[in-house]
C-alpha positions as CSV (number, residue, x, y, z in Angstrom):
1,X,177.7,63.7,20.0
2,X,174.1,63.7,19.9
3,X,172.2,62.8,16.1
4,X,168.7,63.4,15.1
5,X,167.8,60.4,12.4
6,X,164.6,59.7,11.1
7,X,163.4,56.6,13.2
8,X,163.1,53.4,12.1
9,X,162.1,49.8,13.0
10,X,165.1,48.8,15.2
11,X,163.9,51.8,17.6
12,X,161.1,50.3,18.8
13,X,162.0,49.5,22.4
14,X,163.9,52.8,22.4
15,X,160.2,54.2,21.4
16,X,157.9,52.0,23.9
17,X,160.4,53.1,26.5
18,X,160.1,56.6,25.9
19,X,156.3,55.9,25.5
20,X,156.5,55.3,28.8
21,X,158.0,57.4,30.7
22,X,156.7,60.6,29.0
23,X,153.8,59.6,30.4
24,X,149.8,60.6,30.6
25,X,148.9,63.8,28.2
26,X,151.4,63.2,26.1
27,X,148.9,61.9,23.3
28,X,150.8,61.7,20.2
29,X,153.2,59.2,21.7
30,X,150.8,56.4,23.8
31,X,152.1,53.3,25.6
32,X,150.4,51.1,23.4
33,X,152.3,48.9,20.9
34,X,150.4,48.4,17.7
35,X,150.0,52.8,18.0
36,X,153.7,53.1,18.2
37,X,154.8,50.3,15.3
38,X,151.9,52.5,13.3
39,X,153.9,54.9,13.9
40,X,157.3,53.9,13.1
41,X,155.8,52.7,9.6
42,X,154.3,55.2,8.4
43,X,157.6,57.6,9.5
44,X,159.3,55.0,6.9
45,X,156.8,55.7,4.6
46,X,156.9,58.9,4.3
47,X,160.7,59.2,4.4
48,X,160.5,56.9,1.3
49,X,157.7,58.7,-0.1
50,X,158.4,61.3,-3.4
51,X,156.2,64.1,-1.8
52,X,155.5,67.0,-4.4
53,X,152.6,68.8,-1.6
54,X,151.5,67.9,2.3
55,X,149.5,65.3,2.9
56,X,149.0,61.4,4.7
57,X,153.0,62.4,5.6
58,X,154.1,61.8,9.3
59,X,157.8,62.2,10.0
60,X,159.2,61.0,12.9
61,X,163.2,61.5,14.3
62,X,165.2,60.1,17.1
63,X,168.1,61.6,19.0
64,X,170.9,59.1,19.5
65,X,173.4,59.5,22.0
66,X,176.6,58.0,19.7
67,X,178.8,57.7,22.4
68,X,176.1,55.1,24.0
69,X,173.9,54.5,21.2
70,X,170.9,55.3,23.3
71,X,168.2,57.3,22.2
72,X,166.8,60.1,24.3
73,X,164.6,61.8,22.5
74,X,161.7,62.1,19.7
75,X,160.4,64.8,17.7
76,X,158.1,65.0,14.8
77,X,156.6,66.9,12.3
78,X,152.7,66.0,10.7
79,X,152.8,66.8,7.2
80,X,149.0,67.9,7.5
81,X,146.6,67.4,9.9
82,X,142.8,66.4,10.1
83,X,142.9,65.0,6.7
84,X,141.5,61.1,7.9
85,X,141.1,62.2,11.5
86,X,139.4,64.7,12.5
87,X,141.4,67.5,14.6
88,X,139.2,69.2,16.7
89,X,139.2,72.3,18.9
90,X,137.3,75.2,20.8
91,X,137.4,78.8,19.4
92,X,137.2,81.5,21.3
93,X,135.0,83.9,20.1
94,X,133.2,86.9,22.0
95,X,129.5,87.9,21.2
96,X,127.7,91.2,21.6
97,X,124.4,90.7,23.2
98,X,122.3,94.5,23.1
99,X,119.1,95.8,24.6
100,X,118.9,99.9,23.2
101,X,116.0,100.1,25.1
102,X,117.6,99.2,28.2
103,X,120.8,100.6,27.4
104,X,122.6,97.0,27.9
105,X,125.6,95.6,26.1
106,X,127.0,93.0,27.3
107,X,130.6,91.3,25.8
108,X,130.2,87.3,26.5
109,X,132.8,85.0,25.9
110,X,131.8,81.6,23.7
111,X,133.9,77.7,23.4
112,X,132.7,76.4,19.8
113,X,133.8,73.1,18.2
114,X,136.0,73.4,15.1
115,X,138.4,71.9,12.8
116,X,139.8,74.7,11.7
117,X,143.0,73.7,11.1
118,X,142.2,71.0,8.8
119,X,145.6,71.1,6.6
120,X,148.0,72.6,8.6
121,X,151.4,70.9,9.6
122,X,152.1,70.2,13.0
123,X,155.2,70.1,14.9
124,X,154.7,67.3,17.5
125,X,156.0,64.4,19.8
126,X,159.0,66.5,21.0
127,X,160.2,64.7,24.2
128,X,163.6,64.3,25.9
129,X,164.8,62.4,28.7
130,X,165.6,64.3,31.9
131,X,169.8,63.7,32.3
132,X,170.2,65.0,28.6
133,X,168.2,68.7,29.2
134,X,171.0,71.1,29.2
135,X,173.7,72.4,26.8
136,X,171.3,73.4,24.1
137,X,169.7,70.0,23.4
138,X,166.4,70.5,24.1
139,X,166.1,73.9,21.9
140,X,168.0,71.6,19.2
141,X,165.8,69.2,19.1
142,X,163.1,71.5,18.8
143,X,165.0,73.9,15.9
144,X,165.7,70.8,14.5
145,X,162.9,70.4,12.3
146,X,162.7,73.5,10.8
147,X,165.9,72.7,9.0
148,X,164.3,69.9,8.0
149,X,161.3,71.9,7.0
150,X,163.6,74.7,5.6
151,X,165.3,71.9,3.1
152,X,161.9,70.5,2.2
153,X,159.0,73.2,2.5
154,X,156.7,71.6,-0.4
155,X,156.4,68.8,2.0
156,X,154.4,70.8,4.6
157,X,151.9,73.4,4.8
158,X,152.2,77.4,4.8
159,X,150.4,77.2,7.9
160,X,152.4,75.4,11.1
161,X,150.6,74.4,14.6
162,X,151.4,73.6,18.1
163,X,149.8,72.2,20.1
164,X,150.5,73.4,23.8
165,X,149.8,71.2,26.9
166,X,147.8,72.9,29.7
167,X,147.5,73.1,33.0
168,X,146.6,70.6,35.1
169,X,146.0,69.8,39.1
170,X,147.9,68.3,41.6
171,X,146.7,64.9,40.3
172,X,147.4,65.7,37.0
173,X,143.7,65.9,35.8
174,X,143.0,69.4,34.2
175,X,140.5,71.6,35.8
176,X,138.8,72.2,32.5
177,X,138.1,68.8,32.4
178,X,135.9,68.2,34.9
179,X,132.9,70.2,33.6
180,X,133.5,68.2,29.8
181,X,133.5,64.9,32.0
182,X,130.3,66.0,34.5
183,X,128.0,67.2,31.5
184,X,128.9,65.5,28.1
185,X,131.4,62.5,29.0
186,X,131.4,59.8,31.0
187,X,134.9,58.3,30.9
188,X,137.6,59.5,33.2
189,X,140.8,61.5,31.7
190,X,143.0,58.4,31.4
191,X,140.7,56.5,29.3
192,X,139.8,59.9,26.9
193,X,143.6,60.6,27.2
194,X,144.4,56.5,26.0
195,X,141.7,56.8,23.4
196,X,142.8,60.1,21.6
197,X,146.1,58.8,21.4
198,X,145.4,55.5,19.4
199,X,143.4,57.6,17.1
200,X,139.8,56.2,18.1
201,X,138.8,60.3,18.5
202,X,134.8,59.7,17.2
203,X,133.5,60.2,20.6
204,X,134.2,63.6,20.1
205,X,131.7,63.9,17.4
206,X,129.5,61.6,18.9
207,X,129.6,63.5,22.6
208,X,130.5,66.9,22.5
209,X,128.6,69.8,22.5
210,X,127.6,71.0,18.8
211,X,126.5,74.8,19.7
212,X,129.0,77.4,21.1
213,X,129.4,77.7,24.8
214,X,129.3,80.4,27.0
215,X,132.3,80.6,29.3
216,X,130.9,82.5,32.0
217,X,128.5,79.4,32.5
218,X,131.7,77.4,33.2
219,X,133.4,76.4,36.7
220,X,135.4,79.3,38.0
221,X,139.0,76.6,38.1
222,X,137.7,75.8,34.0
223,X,137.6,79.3,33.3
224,X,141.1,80.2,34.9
225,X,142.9,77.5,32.7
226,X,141.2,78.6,29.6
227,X,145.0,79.1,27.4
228,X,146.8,78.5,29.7
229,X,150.1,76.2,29.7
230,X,151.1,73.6,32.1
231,X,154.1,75.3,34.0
232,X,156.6,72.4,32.3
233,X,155.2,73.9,29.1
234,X,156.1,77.3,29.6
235,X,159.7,77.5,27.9
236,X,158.8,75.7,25.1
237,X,156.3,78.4,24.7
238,X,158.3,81.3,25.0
239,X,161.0,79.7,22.0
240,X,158.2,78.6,19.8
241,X,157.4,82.6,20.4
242,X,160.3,84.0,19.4
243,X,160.5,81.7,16.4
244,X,157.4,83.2,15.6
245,X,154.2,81.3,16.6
246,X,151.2,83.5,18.0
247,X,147.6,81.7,19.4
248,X,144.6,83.0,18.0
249,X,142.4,81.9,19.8
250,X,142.1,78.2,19.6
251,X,142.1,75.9,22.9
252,X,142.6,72.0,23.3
253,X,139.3,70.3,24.0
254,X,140.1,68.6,27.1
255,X,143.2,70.5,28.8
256,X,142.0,74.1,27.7
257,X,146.3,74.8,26.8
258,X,146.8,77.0,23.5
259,X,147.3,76.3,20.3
260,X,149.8,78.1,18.4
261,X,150.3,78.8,14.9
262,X,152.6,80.7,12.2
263,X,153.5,80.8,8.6
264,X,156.5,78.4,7.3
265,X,158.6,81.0,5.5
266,X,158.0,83.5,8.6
267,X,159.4,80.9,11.5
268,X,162.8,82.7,12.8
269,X,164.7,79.9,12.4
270,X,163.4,78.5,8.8
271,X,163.7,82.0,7.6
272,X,167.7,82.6,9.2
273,X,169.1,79.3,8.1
274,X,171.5,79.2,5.5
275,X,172.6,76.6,2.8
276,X,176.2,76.6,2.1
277,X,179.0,74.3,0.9
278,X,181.1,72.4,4.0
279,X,184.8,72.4,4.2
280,X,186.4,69.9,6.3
281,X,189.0,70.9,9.2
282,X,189.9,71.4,12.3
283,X,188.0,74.0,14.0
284,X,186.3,75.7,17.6
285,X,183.5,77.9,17.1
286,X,182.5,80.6,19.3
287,X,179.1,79.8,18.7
288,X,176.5,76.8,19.6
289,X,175.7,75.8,15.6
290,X,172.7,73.4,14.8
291,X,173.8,71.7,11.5
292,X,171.5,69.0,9.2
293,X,172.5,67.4,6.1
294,X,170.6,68.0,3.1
295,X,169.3,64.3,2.2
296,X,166.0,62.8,3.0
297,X,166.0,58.9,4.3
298,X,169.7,59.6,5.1
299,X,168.9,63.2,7.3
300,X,171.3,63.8,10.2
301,X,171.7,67.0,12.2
302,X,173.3,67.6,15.4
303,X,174.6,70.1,17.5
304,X,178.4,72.0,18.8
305,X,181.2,74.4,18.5
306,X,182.6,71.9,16.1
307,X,181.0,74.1,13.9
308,X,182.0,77.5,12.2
309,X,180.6,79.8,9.7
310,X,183.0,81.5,7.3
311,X,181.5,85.1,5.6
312,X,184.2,85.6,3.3
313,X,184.3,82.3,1.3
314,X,180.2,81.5,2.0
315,X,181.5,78.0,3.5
316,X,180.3,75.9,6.2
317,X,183.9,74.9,8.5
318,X,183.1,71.8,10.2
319,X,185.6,69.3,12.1
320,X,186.3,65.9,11.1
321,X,184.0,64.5,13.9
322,X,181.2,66.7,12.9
323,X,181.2,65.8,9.3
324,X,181.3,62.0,9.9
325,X,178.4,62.2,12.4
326,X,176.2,63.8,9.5
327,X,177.6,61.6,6.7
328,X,179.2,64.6,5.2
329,X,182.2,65.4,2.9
330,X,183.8,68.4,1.7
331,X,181.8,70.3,-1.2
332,X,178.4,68.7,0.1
333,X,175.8,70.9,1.3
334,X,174.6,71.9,4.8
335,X,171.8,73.7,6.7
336,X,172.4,75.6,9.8
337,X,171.2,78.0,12.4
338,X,172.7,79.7,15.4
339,X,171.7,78.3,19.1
340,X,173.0,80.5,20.8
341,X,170.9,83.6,19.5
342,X,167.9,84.0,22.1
């Protein structure tokens, strides 16, 4: 079976290794040691933590392959964002410029530096290693934390952000780049990439434009990317759609991909789960259930047909196996959603 746990020290190399191969542009995991340990402490932190509203809260989980005990896979959840770190974006905006004596108007499109979602929770750091994408883990390990969400809302804000990776070039480089690095910057992606993700983001401040930009004075391969996904990106777009998420409007500053947003209690998946009593037994579902505990330091979910919802007596049916992975025992509570529903 595969387990989601909240991470903890003993994951490290799991971590650096996973740092690495995920690669450039994936900023909130770098391949830099003291970033990840951070990161790993303040995940114990905040598991530890008796949280009554969002705040300085970062959780991070692991997906352990119990058969192996390797881990394969991260997600993550900020608590709120941009609170000691500034999160910045571009807005879209459009402006009307009109001449009634010429009989001109004219609809231009406008970048403008934000921090507009100052606050919000973030779902982040989702990564999972190539051999283990199929049979449902991958949209588990995404669902997964709006269990985790479900079971503890008044950790996290109403108001839930994505943020999208977007397109990029042959080389990797995104075309929107190039203009940000020819006019304003003068490090190349990898070093802007490296610094964002140790947190050392006041160059951004200190070097980006302050007034809105107009897009049409952009290169025509900038303007093309503006909210767009990178093509890997694209399914994990579409799911966090039907759970819900919508952009407004909001670009990242150096890839130009979407940011998307919605409200806690409207996410599909936060909304459907249900909290119910397990019974222990034998049993094969016809359905692909995701199923968390209910404790906080001690969270487990996983995944199966192990798994079976009964109507009539409001219970949770889950097999021996099942139970054991998720530290559970009959009468205890469990949170669950359906996989299989698209």
């Amino acid at each position: 079976m595969l387990v989601i746990r909240p991470i903890t020290a003993a994951d490290f190399p799991a971590l650096k290794q996973i740092a690495i191969e995920s690669g450039p542009g994936f900023t909130s995991l770098p391949d830099h040691d003291a970033r990840l340990w951070q990161k790993i402490a303040h995940a114990e932190h905040s598991f530890a933590a008796a949280v009554d509203s969002p705040g300085d809260q970062g959780y991070l989980f692991v997906l352990e392959d119990q058969s192996t005990g390797d881990i394969v896979g991260t997600t993550g959840i900020e608590a709120a964002v941009g609170l000691h770190t500034p999160l910045y974006h571009f807005q879209q905006n459009t402006v009307m410029h009109h001449s009634a004596e010429l009989n001109v108007l004219n609809q231009l499109k406008t970048l403008t530096l934000c921090n507009d979602y100052t606050g919000a929770s973030e779902i982040c750091t989702l990564f999972l290693r190539e051999s283990y994408r199929r049979n449902h883990a991958g949209r588990f390990l995404s669902k997964v934390r709006f269990l985790f969400m479900a079971e503890y809302p008044q950790r996290f804000s109403e108001r839930v952000i994505a943020e999208m990776r977007g397109a990029t070039d042959e080389q990797g480089v995104p075309p929107f780049w190039n203009w940000l690095q020819q006019l304003f910057l003068t490090i190349d992606f990898p070093t802007a990439d490296k610094l964002i993700g140790v947190g050392k983001k006041s160059f951004i401040a200190e070097l980006m434009p302050r007034h809105p930009i107009y897009v049409g004075l952009l290169p025509q391969a900038a303007q093309q990317v503006i909210g767009k996904v990178h093509e890997n990106t694209i399914p994990a777009l579409k799911m966090l759609e039907k759970e819900g998420f919508r952009h407004r409007g909001y670009i990242d500053l150096f890839d130009a991909g979407p940011t998307v947003e919605a409200q806690l209690s409207e996410i599909r998946s936060v909304a459907q789960s249900r909290k119910v009593p397990v019974r222990i037994t034998d049993v094969s579902g016809e359905h692909t259930l995701a199923v968390a505990n209910t404790a906080l330091q001690g969270f487990r979910a996983s995944f199966g047909k192990g798994a079976r919802y009964c109507a009539e007596q409001q219970q949770l049916l889950l097999s021996p196996q099942f139970a054991t992975a998720l530290a559970l025992q009959e009468g205890d509570f469990a949170r669950f959603i359906n996989l299989d529903q698209r």
